[in-house]
C-alpha positions as CSV (number, residue, x, y, z in Angstrom):
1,X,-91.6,105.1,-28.3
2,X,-89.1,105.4,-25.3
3,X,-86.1,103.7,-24.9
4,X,-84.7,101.8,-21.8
5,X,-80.9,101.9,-21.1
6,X,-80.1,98.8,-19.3
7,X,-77.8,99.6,-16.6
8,X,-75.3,96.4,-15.9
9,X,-75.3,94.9,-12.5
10,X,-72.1,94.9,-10.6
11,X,-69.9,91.6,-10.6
12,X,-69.3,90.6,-7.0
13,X,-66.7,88.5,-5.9
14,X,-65.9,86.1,-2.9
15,X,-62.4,85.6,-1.6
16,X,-61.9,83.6,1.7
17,X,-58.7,83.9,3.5
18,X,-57.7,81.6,6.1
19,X,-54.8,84.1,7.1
20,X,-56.6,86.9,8.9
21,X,-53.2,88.9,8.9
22,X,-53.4,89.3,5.3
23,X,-57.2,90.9,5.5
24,X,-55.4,94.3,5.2
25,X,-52.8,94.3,2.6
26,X,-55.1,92.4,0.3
27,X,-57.9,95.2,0.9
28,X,-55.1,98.0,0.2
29,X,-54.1,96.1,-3.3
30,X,-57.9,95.6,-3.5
31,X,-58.5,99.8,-3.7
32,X,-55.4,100.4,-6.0
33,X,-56.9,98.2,-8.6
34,X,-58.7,100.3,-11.5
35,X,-62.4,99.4,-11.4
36,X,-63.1,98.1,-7.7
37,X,-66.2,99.8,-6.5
38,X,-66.0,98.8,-3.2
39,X,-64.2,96.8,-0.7
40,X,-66.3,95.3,2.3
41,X,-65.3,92.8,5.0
42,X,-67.7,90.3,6.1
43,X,-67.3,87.0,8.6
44,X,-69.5,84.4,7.5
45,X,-70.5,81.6,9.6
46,X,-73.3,79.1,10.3
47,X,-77.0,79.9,10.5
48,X,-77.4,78.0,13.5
49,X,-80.9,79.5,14.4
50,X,-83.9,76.7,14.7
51,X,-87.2,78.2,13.0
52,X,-90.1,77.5,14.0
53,X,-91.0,74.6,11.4
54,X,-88.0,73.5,12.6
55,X,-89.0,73.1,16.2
56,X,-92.4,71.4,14.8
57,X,-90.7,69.0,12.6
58,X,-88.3,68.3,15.5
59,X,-91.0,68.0,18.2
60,X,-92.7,65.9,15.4
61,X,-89.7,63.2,14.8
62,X,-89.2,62.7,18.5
63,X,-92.6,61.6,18.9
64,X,-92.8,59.6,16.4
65,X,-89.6,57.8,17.8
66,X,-91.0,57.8,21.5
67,X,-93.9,55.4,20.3
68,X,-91.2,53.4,18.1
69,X,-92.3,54.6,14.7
70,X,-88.5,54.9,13.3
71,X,-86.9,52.8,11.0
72,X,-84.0,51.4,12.2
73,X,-80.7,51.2,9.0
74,X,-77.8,49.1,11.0
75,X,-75.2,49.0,8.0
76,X,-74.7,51.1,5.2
77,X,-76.2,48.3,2.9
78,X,-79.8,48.0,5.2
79,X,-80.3,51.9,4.2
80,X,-79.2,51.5,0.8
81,X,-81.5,48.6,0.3
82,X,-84.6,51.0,2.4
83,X,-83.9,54.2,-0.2
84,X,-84.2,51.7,-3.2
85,X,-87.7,50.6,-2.0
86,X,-89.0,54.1,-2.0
């Protein structure tokens, strides 16, 4: 019978900075530390990209609103009172 040796999966961890002119003294610190791997920069923003369901369900909701088939919530309580009847 053979044995498997789990190997252990690397922990990765997230650190935004809202300084960009610390990015490189915290990566230099980052490297010093016993047991970092690896250091790697990313930006990360938005997916603003519109898929193609998207652009259906879109195209979809406007037509449905041109021939008046919306519902209409004027106050906070009219929608609360719409999402109970559901």
């Amino acid at each position: 019978m053979a044995t498997t040796t789990l190997i252990p999966q690397p922990t990765q961890m997230i650190v935004t900075l809202e300084d960009n002119a610390m990015v490189a003294e915290i990566r230099k610190a980052l490297k010093l530390i016993r047991g970092i791997a690896s250091v790697r920069m990313a930006n990360i923003g938005d997916d603003r990209s519109i898929t193609p369901a998207m652009r259906r369900s879109i195209a979809k909701a406007r037509e449905e609103s041109a021939r008046g088939e919306t519902i209409v919530c004027k106050t906070p309580e009219e929608m609360q009172k719409y999402f109970d009847s559901l």
